[in-house]
Phi, psi and omega in degrees: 000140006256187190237108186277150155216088206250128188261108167223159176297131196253042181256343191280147211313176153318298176324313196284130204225072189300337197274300175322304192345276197290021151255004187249285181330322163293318156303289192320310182284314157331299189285321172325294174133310191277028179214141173253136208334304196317307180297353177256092177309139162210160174225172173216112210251131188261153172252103144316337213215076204231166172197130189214161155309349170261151205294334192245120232247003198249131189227167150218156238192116190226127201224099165264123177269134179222180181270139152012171142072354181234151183296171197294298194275001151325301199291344183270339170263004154270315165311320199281312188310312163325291201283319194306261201343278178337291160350311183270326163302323181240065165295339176258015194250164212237339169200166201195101192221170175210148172242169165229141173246114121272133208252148198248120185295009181238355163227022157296114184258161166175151183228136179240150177235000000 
């Protein structure tokens, strides 16, 4: 834990560099304190296929799933590190937002092999 997943529009410029994203995303939770490196996953889903009310459609969309248990501004101070961090590498993207998913430690399952 946790399990980054970062949502983005596959409309976006040449510039836009998902691989920087998630090694950047990775610092960040790294640096954060509240993970220990080995444990943080992250992945990337691109959307070809979107529709929003804005004249202009490009987004990233960043979904931390984490276990229970950490407070309301623990989780706002990972969103806010997040979206800040982010912020200068994705100036072309048209919205850039972030969440925390608590995932419930009582019914979270998982096999490592």
């Amino acid at each position: 834990m946790p399990h980054c997943i970062v949502e983005y529009s596959k409309d976006l410029p040449t510039t836009f560099d998902i691989e920087q994203v998630l090694l950047s995303l990775f610092e960040v939770l790294k640096d954060s304190a509240e993970f220990e490196e080995a444990s943080i996953k992250l992945r990337a889903i691109a959307y070809p296929d979107l529709l929003s009310g804005l004249d202009e459609h490009s987004f990233v969309h960043v979904r931390l799933h984490i276990l229970s248990g950490r407070s309301t501004a623990q989780k706002r101070a990972l969103t806010e590190a997040m979206v800040e961090h982010l912020s200068p590498q994705l100036n072309m993207v048209k919205s850039l937002s972030a969440e925390v998913v608590d995932i419930q430690r009582e019914s979270y399952s998982k096999r490592v092999i």
